[in-house]
Wavefront OBJ file of the C-alpha trace (Angstrom):
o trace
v 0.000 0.000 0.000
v 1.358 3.317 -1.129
v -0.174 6.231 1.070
v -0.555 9.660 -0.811
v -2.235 11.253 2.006
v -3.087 10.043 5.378
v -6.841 9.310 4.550
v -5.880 6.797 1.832
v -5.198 4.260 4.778
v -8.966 4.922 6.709
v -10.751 1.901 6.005
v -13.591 2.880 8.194
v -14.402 6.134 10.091
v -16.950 7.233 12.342
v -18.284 9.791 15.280
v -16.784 6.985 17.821
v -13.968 5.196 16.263
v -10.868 5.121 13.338
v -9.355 1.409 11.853
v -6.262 2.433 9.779
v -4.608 0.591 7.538
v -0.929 0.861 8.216
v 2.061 0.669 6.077
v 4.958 -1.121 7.042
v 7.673 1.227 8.606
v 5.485 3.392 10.323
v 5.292 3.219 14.009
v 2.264 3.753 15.844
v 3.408 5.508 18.995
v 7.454 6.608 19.332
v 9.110 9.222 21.795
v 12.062 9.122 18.867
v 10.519 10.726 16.259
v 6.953 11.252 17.561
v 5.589 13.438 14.739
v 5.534 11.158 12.205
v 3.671 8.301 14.477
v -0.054 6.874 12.952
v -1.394 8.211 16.350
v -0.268 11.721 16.048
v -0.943 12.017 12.073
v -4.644 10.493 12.786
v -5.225 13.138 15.560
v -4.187 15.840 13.418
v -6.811 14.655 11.123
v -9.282 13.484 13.005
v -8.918 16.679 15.087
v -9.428 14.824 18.240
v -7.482 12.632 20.696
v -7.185 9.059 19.821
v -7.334 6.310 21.816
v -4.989 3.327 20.703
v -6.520 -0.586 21.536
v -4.164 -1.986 19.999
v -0.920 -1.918 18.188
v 1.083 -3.721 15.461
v 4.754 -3.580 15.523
v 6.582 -1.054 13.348
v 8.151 -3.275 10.504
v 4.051 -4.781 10.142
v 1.567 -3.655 7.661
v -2.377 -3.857 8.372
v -5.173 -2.890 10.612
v -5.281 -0.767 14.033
v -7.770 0.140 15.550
v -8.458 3.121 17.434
v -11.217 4.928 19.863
v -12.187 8.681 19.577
v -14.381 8.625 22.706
v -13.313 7.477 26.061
v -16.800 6.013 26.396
v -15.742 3.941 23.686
v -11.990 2.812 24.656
v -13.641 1.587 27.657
v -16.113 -0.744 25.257
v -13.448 -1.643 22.779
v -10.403 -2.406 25.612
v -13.010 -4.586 27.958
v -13.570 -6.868 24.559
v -10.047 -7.112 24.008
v -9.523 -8.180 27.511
v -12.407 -11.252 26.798
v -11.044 -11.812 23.307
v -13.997 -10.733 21.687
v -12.671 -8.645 19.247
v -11.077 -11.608 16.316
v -7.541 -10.631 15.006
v -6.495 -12.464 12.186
v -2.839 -12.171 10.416
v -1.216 -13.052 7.197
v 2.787 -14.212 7.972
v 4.767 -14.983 4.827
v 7.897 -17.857 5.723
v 10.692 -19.581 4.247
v 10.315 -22.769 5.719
v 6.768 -24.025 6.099
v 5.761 -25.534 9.393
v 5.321 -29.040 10.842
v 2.449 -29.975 11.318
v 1.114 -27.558 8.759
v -1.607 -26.038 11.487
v -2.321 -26.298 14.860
v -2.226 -24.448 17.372
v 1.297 -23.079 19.412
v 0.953 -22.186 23.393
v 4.481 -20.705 24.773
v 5.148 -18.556 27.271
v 6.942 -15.240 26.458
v 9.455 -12.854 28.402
v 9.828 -9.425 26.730
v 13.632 -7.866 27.432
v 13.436 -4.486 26.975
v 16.897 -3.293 26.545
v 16.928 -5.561 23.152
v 13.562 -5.399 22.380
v 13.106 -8.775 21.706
v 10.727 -11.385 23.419
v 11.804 -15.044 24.222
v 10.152 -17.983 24.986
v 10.725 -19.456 28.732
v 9.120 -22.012 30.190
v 6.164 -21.695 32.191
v 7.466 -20.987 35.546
v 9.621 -18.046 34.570
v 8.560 -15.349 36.873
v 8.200 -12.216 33.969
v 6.756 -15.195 31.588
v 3.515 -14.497 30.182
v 1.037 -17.112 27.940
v 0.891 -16.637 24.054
v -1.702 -18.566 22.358
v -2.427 -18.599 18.650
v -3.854 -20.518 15.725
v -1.944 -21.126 12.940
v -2.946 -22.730 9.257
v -0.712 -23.122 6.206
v -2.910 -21.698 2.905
v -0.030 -22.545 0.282
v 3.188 -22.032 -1.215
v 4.352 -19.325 -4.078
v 7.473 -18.304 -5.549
v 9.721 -20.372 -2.857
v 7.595 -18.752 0.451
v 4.771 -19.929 2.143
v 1.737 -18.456 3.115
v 0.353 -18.765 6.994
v -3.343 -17.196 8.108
v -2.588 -16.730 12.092
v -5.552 -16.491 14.480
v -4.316 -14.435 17.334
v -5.749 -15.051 20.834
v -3.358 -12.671 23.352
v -1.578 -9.679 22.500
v 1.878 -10.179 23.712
v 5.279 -8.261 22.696
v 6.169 -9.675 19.029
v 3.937 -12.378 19.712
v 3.752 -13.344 16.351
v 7.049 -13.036 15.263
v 8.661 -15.236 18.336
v 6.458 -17.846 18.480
v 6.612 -18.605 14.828
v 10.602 -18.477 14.972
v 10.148 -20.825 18.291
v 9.108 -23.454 15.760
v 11.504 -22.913 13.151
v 9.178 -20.834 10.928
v 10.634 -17.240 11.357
v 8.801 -14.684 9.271
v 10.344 -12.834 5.713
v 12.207 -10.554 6.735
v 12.793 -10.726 10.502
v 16.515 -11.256 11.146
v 15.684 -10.229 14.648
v 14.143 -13.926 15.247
v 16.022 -15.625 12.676
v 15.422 -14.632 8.995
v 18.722 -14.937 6.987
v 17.961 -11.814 5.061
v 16.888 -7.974 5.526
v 13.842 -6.884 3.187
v 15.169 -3.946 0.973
v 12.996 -1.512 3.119
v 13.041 -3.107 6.423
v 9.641 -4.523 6.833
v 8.643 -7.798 7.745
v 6.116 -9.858 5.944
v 3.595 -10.005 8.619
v 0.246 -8.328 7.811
v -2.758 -7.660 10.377
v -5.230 -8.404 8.110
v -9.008 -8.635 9.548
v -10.508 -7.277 12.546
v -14.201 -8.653 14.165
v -15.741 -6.738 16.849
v -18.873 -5.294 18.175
v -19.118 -2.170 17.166
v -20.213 0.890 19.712
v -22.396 2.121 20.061
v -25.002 -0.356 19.067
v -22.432 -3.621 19.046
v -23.314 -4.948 16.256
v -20.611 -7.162 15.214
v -18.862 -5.710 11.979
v -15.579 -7.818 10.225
v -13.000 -5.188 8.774
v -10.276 -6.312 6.050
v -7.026 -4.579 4.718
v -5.498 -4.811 1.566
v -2.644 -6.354 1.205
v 1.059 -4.553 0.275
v 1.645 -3.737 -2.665
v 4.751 -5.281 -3.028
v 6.245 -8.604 -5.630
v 6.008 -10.740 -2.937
v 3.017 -10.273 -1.250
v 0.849 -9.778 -4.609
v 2.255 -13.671 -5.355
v 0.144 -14.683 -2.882
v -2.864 -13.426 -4.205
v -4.103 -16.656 -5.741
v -3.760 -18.205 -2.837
v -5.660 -16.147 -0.704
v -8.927 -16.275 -3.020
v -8.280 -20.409 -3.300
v -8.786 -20.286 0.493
l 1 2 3 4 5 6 7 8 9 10 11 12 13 14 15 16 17 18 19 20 21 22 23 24 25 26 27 28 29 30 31 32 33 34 35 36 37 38 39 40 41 42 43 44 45 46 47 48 49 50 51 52 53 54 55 56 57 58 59 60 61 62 63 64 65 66 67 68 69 70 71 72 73 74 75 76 77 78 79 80 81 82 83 84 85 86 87 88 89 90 91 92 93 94 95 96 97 98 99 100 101 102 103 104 105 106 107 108 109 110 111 112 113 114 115 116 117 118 119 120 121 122 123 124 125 126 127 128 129 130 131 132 133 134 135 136 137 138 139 140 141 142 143 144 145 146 147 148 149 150 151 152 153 154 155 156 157 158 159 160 161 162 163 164 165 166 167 168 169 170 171 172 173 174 175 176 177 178 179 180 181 182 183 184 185 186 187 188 189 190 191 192 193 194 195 196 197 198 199 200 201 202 203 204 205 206 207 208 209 210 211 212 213 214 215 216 217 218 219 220 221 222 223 224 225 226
């Protein structure tokens, strides 16, 4: 996805609520370079302070969602917290998994002076349980193609737990890809969002396009055979 202006990433917009598409590279929230952050380019257009329920790390593409109201962080954040609200990924790999689906349970310590999470075993007194779903949807051009179902929100959740099994994603020397993308992304893409919608909470399924990039339009095809 190639932004032009900041609203060419809204994919829906209303009196309570923002769900952005995000391009890869751009954090959400920084204290480096705060300016150019999703959170403080979407209050400058939305004119209003934004309430963030969840993020997607900086090298990720896709969909995060944001409150306008208090009211409504309240609403949105208590779903989170009962995994109401259904996150679903798209992870490009080099090496496709064994089994080819299943489900992966870990626990996770985040280190913050490298920024990096690491799996520990269960008695590990900063561990905290990761749970997602994983399924395999095909292979193109040499990489395969993973849909993740996400069911906690820990630090690079995704991204650990997938190199824990040997799967690490394009892209992600940091947990064991071989090589750098050109412009420092990492194929992982938050893809579709389900939740009940405030005010009325009616449930509403949100999707984002994928990058536009050679490697990510391969897997096109497979995405519509699925």
């Amino acid at each position: 996805m190639n932004l032009t202006t900041i609203k060419d990433g809204i994919i829906l917009s209303n009196h309570h609520l923002i769900v952005y598409n995000k391009p890869a590279g751009m954090a959400i929230q920084s204290m480096q370079d705060k300016e150019n952050t999703l959170e403080v380019k979407l209050t400058h257009y939305c004119k209003t302070a934004l309430y963030p329920i969840h993020r997607i790390d900086q090298p990720c593409s896709g969909l995060v969602l944001f409150a306008k109201k208090k009211a409504t962080a309240a609403l949105l954040n208590e779903q989170l917290k009962n995994q109401e609200i259904s996150r679903v990924y798209l992870a490009i790999v080099m090496v496709k998994p064994d089994p080819s689906e299943g489900q992966l349970h870990h626990y996770l310590f985040a280190h913050k002076k490298s920024n990096k999470s690491y799996v520990v075993d269960a008695g590990h007194k900063e561990g905290k349980k990761a749970e997602l779903e994983f399924e395999w949807l095909g292979e193109a051009d040499g990489h395969h193609l993973l849909r993740i179902q996400l069911f906690t929100g820990r630090h690079h959740q995704i991204r650990s737990q997938l190199a824990a099994i040997g799967s690490p994603i394009k892209g992600d020397v940091k947990y064991g890809a071989k090589l750098y993308n050109q412009d420092h992304s990492i194929h992982l893409h938050a893809w579709q969002l389900e939740f009940n919608q405030p005010p009325d909470m009616k449930r509403i399924k949100l999707e984002a396009g994928l990058p536009e990039d050679p490697t990510w339009l391969a897997m096109n095809p497979l995405l519509q055979e699925n």
